[in-house]
C-alpha angles and dihedrals in degrees: 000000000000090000107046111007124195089228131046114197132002120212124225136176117226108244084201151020108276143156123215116186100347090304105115121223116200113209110269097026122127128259124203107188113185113224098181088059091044092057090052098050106142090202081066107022123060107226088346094191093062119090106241127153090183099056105131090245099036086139094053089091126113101213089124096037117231141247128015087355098051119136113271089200090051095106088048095044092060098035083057097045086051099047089051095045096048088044091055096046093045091049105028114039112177090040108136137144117281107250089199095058113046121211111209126174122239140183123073109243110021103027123192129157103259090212120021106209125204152176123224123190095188 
């Protein structure tokens, strides 16, 4: 979710007048924050650009925002990821990503891989 979110940005308007950093936000205008960047930022992320589950602050991530705006399908979201994921390994061993064909996600705000390519050694 940190590495590669399904969603880019995420708009918001300012319920006040507010300054963040010296950039002043008048009330009513318009916020775009970047989650993918925020999820790449290297002051919180060690070598944000590398693949790793088992980085310390994997969670830290904001894929599915936080506070108020937090993803209320977050919790199915992940109970679904795991139960695919444990099916396919259970039934598929030998199931891995085809090196040869590279997935890539595309889109801006809403990203997802067009083709997912894959091996089977059945």
């Amino acid at each position: 979710m940190r590495w590669e979110p399904a969603v880019q940005s995420a708009a918001r308007h300012a319920t006040r007048d507010t300054e963040i950093r010296g950039v002043r936000i008048a009330k009513g205008e318009v916020v775009h924050c970047m989650l993918g960047a925020a999820n790449r930022d290297p002051a919180h992320f060690e070598a944000p650009d590398l693949f790793n589950v088992r980085r310390p602050n994997a969670g830290d991530h904001l894929s599915f925002a936080v506070g108020r705006h937090f993803c209320l399908g977050a919790p199915l979201a992940r109970l679904e990821t795991r139960v695919v994921l444990e099916t396919l390994w259970a039934h598929c061993p030998g199931l891995r990503l085809d090196p040869e064909r590279p997935s890539a996600p595309c889109g801006y705000e809403f990203r997802k891989p067009n083709t997912l390519w894959v091996e089977w050694d059945a």
